[in-house]
C-alpha positions in Angstrom: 146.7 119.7 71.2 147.9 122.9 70.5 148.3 124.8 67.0 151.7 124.7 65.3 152.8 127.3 63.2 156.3 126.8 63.6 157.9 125.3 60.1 157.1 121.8 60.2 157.1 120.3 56.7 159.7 118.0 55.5 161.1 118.8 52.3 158.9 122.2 52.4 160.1 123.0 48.9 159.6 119.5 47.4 156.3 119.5 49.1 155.6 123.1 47.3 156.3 121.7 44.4 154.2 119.1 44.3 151.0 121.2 45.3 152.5 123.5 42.2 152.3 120.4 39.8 148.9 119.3 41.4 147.1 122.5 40.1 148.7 122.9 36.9 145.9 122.5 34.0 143.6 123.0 36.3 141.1 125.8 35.7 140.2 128.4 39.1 137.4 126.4 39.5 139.2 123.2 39.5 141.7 124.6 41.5 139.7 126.2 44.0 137.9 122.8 44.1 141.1 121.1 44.6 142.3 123.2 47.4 139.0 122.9 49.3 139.7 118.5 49.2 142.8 119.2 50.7 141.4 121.4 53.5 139.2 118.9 53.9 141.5 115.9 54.2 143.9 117.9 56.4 141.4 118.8 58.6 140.0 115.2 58.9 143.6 113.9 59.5 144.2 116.9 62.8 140.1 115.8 63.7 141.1 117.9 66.7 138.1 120.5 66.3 139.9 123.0 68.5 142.8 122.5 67.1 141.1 123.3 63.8 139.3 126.5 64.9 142.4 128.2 66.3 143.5 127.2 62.4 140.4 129.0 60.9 141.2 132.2 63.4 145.0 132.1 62.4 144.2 132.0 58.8 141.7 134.9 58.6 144.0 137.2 61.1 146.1 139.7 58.8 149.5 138.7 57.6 152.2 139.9 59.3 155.5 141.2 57.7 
């Protein structure tokens, strides 16, 4: 399996939204908390542990403009 970064996400701005509403009240501890579940659960759900390090290297590397 290979990485996707294309867009992929149905309803991408509904889907925002609802991670918005998920962290709202939350304090940066409880968020930062909340985000590490969701890694955690994402990464469970690929289970494809290459797949997942070519994640880990994509999300360190410098944004690009």
């Amino acid at each position: 399996m290979t990485l996707n970064t294309k867009p992929n996400i149905s309803g991408p701005d509904e889907f925002y939204a609802d991670l918005i509403q998920c962290h709202d009240g939350l304090s940066d501890d409880e968020s930062a908390a909340f985000n590490a579940r969701l890694v955690l659960l994402l990464a469970n759900h690929v289970g494809d542990r290459a797949v997942l390090s070519r994640a880990l290297v994509a999300a360190k590397a410098p944004r690009r403009s």
